[in-house]
C-alpha positions in Angstrom: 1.6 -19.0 2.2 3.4 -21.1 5.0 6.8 -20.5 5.6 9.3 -23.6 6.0 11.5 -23.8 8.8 14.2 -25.9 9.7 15.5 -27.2 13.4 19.0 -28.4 13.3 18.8 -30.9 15.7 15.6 -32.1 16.1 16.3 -34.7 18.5 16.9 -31.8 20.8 14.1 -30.3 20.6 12.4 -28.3 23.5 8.8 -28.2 23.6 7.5 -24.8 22.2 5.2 -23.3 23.9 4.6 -20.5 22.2 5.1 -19.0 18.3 8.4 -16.9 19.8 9.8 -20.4 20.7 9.3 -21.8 17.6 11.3 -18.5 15.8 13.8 -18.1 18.0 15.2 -22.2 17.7 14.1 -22.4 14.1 15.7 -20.7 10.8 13.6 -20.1 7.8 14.5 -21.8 4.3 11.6 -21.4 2.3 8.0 -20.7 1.7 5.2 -23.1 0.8 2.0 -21.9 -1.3 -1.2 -22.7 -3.3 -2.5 -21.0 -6.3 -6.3 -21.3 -5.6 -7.1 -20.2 -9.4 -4.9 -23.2 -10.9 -4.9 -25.5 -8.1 -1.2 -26.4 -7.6 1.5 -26.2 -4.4 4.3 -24.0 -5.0 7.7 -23.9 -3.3 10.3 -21.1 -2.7 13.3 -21.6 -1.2 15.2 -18.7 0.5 18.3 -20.7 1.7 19.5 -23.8 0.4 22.3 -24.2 2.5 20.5 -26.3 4.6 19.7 -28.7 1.2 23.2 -28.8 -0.1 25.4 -29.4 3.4 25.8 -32.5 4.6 22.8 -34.6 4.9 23.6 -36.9 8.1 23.0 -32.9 9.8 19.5 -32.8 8.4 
């Protein structure tokens, strides 16, 4: 499983340094897997907020 996150904002990013940086500037919207049995991506998202506001803040 890995998680999605989204920066608002990424053209102000700060250079992370470590995995607390990355949490702490990022929210999480969903979560990424792969069914090794049937061979296939799945997605989950947890908050779609991010998907259904304005998209020129994306």
């Amino acid at each position: 499983m890995i998680p999605l996150r989204l920066q608002e904002h990424p053209e102000r990013q700060n250079w992370w340094h470590d995995r607390m940086d990355v949490y702490e500037t990022t929210q999480q919207v969903g979560t990424l897997s792969y069914d090794v049995e049937q061979k296939q991506w799945g997605i989950t998202i947890t908050d779609e907020t991010p998907f259904t506001e304005n998209e020129m803040d994306l």
